[in-house]
Structures are given as C-alpha cells and as structure tokens.
matplotlib code that plots the C-alpha trace (Angstrom):
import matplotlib.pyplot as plt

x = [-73.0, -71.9, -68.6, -67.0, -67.7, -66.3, -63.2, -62.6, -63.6, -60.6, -58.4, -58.3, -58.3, -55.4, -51.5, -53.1, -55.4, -53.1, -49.9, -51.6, -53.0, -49.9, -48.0, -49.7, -49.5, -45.3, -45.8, -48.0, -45.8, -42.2, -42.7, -40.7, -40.4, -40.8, -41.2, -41.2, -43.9, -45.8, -43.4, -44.3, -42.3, -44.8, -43.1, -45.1, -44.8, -45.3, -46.6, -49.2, -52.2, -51.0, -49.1, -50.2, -48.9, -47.6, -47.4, -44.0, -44.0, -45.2, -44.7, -42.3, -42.8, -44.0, -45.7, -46.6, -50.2, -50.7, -53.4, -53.2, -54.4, -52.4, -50.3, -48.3, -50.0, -50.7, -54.7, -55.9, -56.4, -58.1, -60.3, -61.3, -61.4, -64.1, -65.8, -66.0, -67.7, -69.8, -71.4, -71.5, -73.9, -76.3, -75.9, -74.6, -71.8, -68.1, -66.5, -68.9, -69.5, -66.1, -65.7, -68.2, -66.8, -63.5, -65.1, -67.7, -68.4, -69.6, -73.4, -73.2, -72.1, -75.0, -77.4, -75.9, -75.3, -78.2, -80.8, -83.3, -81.4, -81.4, -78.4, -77.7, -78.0, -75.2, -72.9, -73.0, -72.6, -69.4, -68.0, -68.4, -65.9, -63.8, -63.3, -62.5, -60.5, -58.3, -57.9, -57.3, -56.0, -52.4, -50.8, -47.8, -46.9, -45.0, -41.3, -39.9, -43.0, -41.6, -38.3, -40.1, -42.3, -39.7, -37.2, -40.0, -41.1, -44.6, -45.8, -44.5, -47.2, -50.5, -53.0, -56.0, -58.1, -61.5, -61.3, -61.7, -59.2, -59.3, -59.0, -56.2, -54.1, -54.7, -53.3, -50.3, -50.1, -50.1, -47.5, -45.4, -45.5, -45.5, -48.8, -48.9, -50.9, -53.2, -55.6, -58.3, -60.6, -63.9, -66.0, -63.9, -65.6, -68.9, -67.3, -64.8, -62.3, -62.5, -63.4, -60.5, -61.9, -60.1, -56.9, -57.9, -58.6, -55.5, -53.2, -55.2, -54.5, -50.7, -50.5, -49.4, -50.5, -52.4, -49.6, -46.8, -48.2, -47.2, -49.9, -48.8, -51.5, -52.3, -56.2, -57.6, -60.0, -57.3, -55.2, -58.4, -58.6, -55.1, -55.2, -58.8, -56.8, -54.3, -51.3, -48.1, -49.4, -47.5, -48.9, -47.1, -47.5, -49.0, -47.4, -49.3, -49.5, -53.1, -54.1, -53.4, -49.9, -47.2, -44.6, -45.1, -43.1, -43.7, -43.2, -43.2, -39.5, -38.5, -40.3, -38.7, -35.5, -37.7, -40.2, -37.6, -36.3, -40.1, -40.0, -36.5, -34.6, -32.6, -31.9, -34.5, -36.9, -38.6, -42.0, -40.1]
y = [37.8, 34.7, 33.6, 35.3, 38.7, 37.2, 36.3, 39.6, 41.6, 39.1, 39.0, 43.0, 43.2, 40.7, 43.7, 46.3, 45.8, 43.3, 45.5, 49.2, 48.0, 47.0, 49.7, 52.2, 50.4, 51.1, 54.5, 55.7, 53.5, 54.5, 57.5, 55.9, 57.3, 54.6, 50.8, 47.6, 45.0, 42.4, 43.0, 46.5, 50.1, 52.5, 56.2, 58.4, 62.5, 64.0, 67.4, 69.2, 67.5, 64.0, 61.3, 60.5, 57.5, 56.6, 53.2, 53.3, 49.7, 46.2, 43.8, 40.5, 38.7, 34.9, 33.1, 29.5, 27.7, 24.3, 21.8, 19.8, 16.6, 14.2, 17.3, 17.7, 15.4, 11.7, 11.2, 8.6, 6.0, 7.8, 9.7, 5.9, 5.3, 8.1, 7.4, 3.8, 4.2, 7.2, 4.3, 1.5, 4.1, 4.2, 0.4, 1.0, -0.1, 1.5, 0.8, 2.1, 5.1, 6.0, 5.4, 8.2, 10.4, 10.5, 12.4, 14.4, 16.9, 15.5, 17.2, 15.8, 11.8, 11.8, 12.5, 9.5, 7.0, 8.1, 10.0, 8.9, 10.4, 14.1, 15.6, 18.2, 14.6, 13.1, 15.8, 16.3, 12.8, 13.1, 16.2, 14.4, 11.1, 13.3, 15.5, 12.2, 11.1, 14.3, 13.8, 10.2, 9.1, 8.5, 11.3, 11.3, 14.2, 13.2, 13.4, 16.7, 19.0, 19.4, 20.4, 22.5, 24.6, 25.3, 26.8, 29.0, 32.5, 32.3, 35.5, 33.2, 30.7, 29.5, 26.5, 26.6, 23.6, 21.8, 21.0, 23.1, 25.0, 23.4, 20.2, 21.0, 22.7, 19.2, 17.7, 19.5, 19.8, 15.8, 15.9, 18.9, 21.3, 24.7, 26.8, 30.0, 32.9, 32.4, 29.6, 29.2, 26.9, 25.6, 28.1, 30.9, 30.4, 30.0, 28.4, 25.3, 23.8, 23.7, 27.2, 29.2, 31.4, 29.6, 30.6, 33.8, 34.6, 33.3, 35.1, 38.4, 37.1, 37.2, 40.7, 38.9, 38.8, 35.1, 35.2, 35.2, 31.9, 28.5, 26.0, 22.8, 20.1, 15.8, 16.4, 17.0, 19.7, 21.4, 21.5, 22.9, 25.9, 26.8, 27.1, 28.6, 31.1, 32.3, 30.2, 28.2, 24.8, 21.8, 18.4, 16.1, 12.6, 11.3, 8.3, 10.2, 14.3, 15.3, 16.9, 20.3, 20.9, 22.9, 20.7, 17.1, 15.2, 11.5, 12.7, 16.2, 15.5, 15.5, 19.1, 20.1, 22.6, 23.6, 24.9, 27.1, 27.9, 29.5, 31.2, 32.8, 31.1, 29.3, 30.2, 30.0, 27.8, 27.9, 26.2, 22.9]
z = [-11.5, -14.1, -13.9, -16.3, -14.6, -11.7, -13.5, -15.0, -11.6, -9.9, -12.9, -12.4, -9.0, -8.8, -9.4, -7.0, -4.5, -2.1, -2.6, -2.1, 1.3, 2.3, 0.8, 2.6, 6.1, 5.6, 4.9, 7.4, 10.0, 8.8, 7.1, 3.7, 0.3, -2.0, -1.0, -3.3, -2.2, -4.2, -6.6, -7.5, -6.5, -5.1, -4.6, -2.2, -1.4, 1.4, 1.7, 4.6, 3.4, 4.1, 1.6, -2.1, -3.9, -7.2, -8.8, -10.6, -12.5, -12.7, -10.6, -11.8, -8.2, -8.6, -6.6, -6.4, -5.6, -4.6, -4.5, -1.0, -1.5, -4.3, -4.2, -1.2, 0.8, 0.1, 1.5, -1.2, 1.3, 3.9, 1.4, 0.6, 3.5, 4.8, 1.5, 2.6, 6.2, 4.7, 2.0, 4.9, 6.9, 3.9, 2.7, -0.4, -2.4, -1.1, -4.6, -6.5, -4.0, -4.3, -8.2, -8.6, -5.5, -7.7, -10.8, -8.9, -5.9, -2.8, -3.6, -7.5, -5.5, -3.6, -6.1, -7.9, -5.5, -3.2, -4.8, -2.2, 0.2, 2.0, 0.3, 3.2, 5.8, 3.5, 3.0, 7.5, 7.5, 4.9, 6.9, 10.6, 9.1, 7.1, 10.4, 12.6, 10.2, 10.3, 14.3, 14.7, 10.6, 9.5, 7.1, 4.9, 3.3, -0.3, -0.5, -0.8, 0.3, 3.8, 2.3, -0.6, 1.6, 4.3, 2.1, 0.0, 1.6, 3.6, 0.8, -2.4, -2.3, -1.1, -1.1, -3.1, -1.9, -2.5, 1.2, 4.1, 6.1, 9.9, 7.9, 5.6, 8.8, 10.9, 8.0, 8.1, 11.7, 11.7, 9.3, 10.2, 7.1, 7.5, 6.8, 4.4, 5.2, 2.4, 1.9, -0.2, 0.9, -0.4, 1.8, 0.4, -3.4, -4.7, -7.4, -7.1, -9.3, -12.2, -12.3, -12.6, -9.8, -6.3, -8.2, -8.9, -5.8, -4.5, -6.8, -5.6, -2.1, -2.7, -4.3, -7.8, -11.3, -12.7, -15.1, -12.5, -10.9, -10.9, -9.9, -8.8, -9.1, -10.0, -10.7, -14.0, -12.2, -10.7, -13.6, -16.2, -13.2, -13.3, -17.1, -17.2, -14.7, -17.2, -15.0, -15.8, -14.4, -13.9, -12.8, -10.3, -8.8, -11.5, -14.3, -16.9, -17.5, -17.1, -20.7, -20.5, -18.2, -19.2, -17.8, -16.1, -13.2, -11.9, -8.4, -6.0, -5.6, -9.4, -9.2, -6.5, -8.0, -10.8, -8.5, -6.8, -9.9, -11.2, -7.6, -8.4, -5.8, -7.6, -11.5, -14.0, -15.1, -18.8, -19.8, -21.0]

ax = plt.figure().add_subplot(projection="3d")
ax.plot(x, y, z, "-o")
ax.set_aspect("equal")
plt.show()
C-alpha cells in the first residue's frame, strides 16, 4: 500500500470509526437514546432484537495536535547534547554530526556521517544516550505549555511525535505537563513527518475530522505534515514563520488564547 492509499483509508476513517466505538459503549451501558460524542449526535432505537444506530450530523468538535520537541518542550540542547556523545563514540565530528541530524532522520544521519558504520549499531547506540538523557537531563517546558495543556480537555488534543512515547512521557513527567490519551509516536507509523500520515492518525485517534485540527508545530517537517494532512497549522517558537503556516507566533505563549480560541474555549479564532 503507497501512501496515498494510506492517506485516503485514514482520511475516511477519521468522522466515524473513534466516535461509533464509543457511542455504542454508552448505549449498551446506560441504555440512552441519542448521545453527542466526537462531536457528532448518534440517535439509537430500541426494539426486541437489540439497538440500531443512526448518525444524525457532522461533527464541529476541534481538536488540537502538537509536536513535542521545539513545541512545548525546549530539548535543543540536550538533543545536541546526545548527538554530541553519540559522534564522540564514533570519532567523528559533533558539529557536523549534528548539522546533518537537524535536516535528516536518525537512519538517513548515519549513512552520511558514518557510512562505514552498521546503521542498526548506530541508531542502539543513539536510542541508549537519548534514553539516559531522558532519566538523568534537565527539561524545560516553554512558557505557557503547562498552563495551555492544563486548561484544554484530555479528548481536545494530542501529540504527534518523531520520538517515542516512554521518552516523550519522562519528559513531561520531569517537567510536570499533563499527558493526553493519544500519542502518536514514531513506532505508531510506518511513515514519519513529513508525511501527513502521524496526523492522520491522530485526528482518527480523537474521533475528529483533519479539517477540524489545529497543529501546533516549529519544524519545517512537521509543518509540510500538517498541511499535507488537510490541517489549520500554525508555527511557534520560531523568529521566522516556516513557509507554509497559516498563522505564525514568536513564542508558545503569544499562541496561547488563540489556541483556546480554535478549541472553542474561549471565542473564536479566524486563519489570520
């Protein structure tokens, strides 16, 4: 399967499949007539062969997806950092190393700076500093993330990362955010940023349409996904907008209301 089947099995997949599973959960538990969730109304009759369900309308629920790293939390120097010692095991350059690490995928860096080298040797090596670096490094989470996340619903928004999952929740465990329920985490796709398809999945994840989501991101990558996705993205912590944002801020914290707004939580929010 290429990507773009993958895309359009997501893309469709995305309104219904989330919302029906839990749709029917309520019914069979409470016995109710009609429920709203994932932001569409599902009516359901009752008669002696069991229940049967009807999707009334659309849903209009938004949702909002961040990148981690750059995003919410602040990990340049320690991903130089792990970059750095990863190089010194190898005897190569750390600047250099690093300079290439910033455009590419770990497997794309190695053949680069060390084709002579066993790729799968290299990326253990990578994942062994970047996991001691989660349990002994310092973490700052950028200003107004801990305030953002605490005041949005755990089912309005997600993290779609290029990292992995036990790393991104020591991150925030060190740094005291709250966790959603969905992550989407490099062993979750096949496909990484920029391929629209970490997004996708998170938007299925959530019960809410790719055009109803707000992706929050600072990377050119993550940014090309969100759009390739069919999203509203806006870039943040970054002097310059990445080509391609709907709407840029210098900082998480200038983002901050408008992001509530997108989410409905507090008045509205256009593309600007």
């Amino acid at each position: 399967m290429d990507s773009a089947e993958l895309y359009d099995i997501l893309t469709a997949r995305v309104a219904l499949r989330a919302a029906t599973e839990q749709a029917w959960k309520w019914v069979v538990l409470v016995g109710l007539d009609a429920v709203v969730l994932s932001g569409m109304i599902f009516r359901f009759s009752w008669h002696d062969h069991g229940v049967t369900s009807e999707r009334v309308q659309p849903g209009l629920r938004k949702c909002v997806l961040f990148d981690v790293d750059g995003t919410l939390i602040d990990a340049v120097d320690n991903q130089r950092g792990v970059w750095a010692r990863w190089a010194g095991r190898y005897g190569l350059d750390a600047t250099e190393v690093y300079r290439v690490a910033l455009r590419t995928r770990p497997m794309e860096t190695f053949a680069k700076v060390a084709p002579d080298q066993d790729p799968r040797e290299c990326l253990a090596a990578l994942h062994e500093l970047e996991d001691e670096d989660v349990r002994s490094g310092v973490y700052t989470a950028f200003d107004g993330a801990s305030e953002l996340l605490g005041i949005l619903p755990s089912g309005a928004w997600a993290l779609v990362t290029s990292n992995y999952e036990h790393r991104v929740r020591g991150r925030f465990a060190r740094t005291g955010l709250p966790v959603p329920r969905v992550i989407v985490d490099a062993a979750a796709v096949e496909e990484g940023k920029p391929s629209p398809v970490p997004y996708l999945l998170a938007a299925e994840q959530l019960g809410v349409r790719p055009e109803n989501c707000l992706v929050v991101e600072d990377a050119p990558s993550g940014v090309e996904a969100g759009l390739r996705a069919g999203m509203t993205v806006w870039g943040v912590n970054t002097a310059a907008a990445v080509t391609g944002v709907h709407r840029h801020f210098a900082s998480l914290r200038e983002a901050v209301p408008d992001i509530l707004a997108f989410a409905r939580l507090e008045g509205s929010a256009g593309m600007g």
